[in-house]
FINU-943283 format. One record per residue (C-alpha): x, y, z. Coordinates in steps of 0.2 Angstrom, whole numbers, plus 5000, padded with zeros to 4 digits. Last residue first. Example, Ala and Ser with C-alpha at 12.3 -4.5 7.8 and 13.67 -1.06 7.14 Angstrom:
2
506849955036/506249785039/
// end
This chain:
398
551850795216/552950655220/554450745216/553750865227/553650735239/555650665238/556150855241/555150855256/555950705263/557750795261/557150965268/556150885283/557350755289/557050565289/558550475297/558850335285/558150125288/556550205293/555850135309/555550295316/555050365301/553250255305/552850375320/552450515309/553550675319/554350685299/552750655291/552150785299/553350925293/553050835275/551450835273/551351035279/552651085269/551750985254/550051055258/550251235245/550651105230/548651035232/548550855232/546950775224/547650635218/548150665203/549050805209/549950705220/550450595205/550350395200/548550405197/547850215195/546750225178/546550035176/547449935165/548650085159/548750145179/549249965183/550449945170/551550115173/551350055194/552049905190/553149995180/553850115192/553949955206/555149885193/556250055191/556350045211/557349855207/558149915194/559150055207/559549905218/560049785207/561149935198/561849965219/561949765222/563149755207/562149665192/562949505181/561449405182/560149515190/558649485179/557349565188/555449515191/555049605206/555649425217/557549445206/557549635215/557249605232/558849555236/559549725228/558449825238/559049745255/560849785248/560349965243/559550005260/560850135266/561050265247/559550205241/558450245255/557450405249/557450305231/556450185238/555150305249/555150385231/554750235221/553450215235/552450365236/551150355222/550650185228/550850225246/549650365244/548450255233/548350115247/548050255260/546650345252/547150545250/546050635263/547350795258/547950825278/547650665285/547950555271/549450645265/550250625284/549950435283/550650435268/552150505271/552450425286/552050275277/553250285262/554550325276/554650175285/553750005290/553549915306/554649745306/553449665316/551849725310/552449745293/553049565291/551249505298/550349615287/551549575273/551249385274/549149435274/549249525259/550249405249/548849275255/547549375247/548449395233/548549235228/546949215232/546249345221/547649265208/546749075208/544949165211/544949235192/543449345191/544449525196/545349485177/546549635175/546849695190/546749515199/548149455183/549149645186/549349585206/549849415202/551649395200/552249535208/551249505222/551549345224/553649385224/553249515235/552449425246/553749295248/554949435251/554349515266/553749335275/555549275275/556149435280/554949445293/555549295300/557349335298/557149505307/556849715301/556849825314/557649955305/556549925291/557249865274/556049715272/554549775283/554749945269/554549825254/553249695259/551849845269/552349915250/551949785240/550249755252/549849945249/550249915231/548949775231/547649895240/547750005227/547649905212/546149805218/545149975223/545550055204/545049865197/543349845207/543349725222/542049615217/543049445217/543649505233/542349405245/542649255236/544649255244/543949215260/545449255272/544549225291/545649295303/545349255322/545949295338/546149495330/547649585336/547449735345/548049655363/549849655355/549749845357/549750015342/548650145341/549050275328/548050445327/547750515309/547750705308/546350835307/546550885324/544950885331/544250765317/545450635324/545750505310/545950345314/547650215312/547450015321/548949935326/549349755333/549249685315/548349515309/546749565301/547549755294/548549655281/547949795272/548049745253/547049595250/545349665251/543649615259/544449545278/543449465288/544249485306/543849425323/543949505339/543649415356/543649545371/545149645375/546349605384/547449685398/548049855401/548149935384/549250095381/550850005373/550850125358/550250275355/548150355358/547350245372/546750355387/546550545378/546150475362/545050345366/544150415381/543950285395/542850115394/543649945394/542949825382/541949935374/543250075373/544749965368/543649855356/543050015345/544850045342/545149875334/543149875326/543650055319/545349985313/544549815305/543249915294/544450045288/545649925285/544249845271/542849755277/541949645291/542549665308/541649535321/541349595336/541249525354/540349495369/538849575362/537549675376/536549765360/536949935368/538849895372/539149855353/538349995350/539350125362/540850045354/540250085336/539850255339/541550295349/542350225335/541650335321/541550485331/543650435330/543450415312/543750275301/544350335285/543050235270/541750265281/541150145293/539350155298/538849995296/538449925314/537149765313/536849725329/536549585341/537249445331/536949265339/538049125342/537148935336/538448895322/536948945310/536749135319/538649155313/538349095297/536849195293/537749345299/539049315287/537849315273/536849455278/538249565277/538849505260/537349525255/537649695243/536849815258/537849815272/539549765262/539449955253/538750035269/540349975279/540649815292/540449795309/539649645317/539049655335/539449495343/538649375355/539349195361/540949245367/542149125376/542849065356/543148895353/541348855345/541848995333/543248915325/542148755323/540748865316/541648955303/540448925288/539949095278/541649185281/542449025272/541749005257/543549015249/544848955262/546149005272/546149005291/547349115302/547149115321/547949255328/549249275343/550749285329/552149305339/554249355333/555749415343/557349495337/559049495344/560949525337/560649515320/562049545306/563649505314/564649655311/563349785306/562249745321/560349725318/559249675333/558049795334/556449805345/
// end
């Protein structure tokens, strides 16, 4: 809810964070205190093919069944969109092998199809037709903890969760406090894998989760505070994890950036740059980090003309010297420093920064862009997102 008045700043805002955070490298092999405090004793873990088969799986497991709980299943059906088939799969097993919980184990993917998952087992009903929006969920689910792979989603703190409905071939949002995860485990040994491509990606998704909670409408002191700390990290390090995935100092880094935008974003919400995406990933099956990574200087520029003070303050943390700048110039450098990121990331590493790099075909940008204006994101946007004026900003995306 917002909060912002243009004569004395903020008039209300509200902040929670229901989730336990621990940091540590090592950690998702050893979390048996944490797990002692937890009601349930059985889980069904939920990862994807990728983390089923290289170990990582099996050691998480171990650590679980070491603390004395017990895994009943082993659910790696995730693909890299979650789908509501998907979901529905997954609850039905975590109900089959009687667990009392779940542990997600993966990218966002992984955590939004063990979110949505937990609705259905934990209290039956259609997912789409009894869940889908906001505030749908009566009570609480059972105990969900998160193991994030990448340090880009923030998805192990947020109340939402985002799947695609094969029925309607568009992504369906699914947003309540309940979501949240009782427990985040950031183990920063889990992305030293993370190819280059996949580290860039989910980086700029983490810039951008910074960037939009910053200039939201909904936007607060504390988020602020978490907004630009993340960006500053992410600055800083994202080219360093690109570069040289070994280095555990910048994968932790970055890891941390991550999870401070995850909890700006899901209480600031974001803007326009989502909308877009989420509508390109629906319609073109683009991957969310990429799409916001292509999207963002745009989703800037989009704002310039009401957000150029939020802009401006986050210029000095994207590595501008502002000495001497009016807000508008610190403003305007401010999206030409995202641009290089980008420009540096796609020398190291190949990162597209056009639609038709992507896969986007010119005939689908209508489309993207009529739903990204019904996208529950542009809500939140800091400028009234209009069809011909956020279409304009896609083909220039294109």
């Amino acid at each position: 809810m917002r909060l912002r008045s243009a004569s004395v700043g903020i008039d209300f805002y509200q902040f929670f964070l229901n989730t336990k955070i621990l940091f540590q490298p090592g950690i998702s092999r050893d979390f048996s205190n944490e797990l002692a405090q937890l009601t349930a004793r059985k889980f069904l873990l939920v990862t994807d093919p990728f983390f089923a088969e290289n170990g990582v799986a099996d050691a998480v497991r171990a650590g679980i069944e070491g603390a004395g709980a017990e895994v009943v299943g082993v659910f790696s059906e995730v693909p890299p969109n979650s789908e509501v088939e998907v979901v529905k799969r997954c609850a039905a097993a975590a109900t089959a092998g009687g667990a009392e919980g779940i542990v997600a184990l993966g990218g966002g993917s992984a955590m939004d199809t063990a979110k949505a998952a937990n609705i259905v087992f934990s209290l039956g009903g259609d997912l789409v037709a009894d869940y889908s929006g906001s505030q749908t969920i009566p009570r609480a689910l059972n105990p969900l903890i998160a193991i994030p792979t990448t340090a880009g989603t923030g998805s192990e703190v947020t109340s939402s969760a985002v799947i695609f409905d094969e029925a309607t071939q568009r992504k369906l949002s699914f947003n309540d406090a309940f979501l949240r995860p009782q427990l985040a485990l950031l183990d920063p040994e889990l992305t030293l894998s993370l190819p280059p491509k996949a580290t860039a990606m989910t980086g700029m998704d983490a810039l951008t989760h910074a960037i939009e909670a910053y200039t939201s409408a909904q936007a607060n002191p504390m988020s602020d505070a978490l907004a630009m700390k993340a960006v500053k990290l992410i600055r800083t390090h994202l080219l360093q994890a690109v570069e040289r995935g070994e280095e555990l100092e910048a994968r932790s880094q970055m890891m941390i950036a991550s999870n401070m935008a995850g909890i700006a974003f899901d209480h600031a919400m974001v803007g326009v740059v989502h909308a877009m995406s989420h509508a390109t990933g629906g319609i073109a099956h683009v991957p969310h980090g990429l799409a916001n990574s292509i999207y963002l200087p745009y989703g800037m520029e989009y704002n310039l003309e009401v957000a150029a003070e939020r802009y401006a303050g986050l210029a000095r943390r994207l590595g501008v010297d502002t000495s001497g700048m009016s807000p508008a110039d610190a403003a305007r450098a401010a999206v030409t420093a995202v641009r290089e990121m980008r420009a540096a990331l796609k020398r190291v590493c190949g990162l597209p920064d056009r639609l038709r790099d992507a896969g986007v075909a010119e005939g689908q940008l209508e489309e993207i862009a009529a739903t990204a204006v019904e996208d529950g994101a542009s809500f939140f946007n800091p400028r009234e997102v209009t069809f011909d004026e956020v279409l304009k900003k896609i083909r220039e995306a294109y």
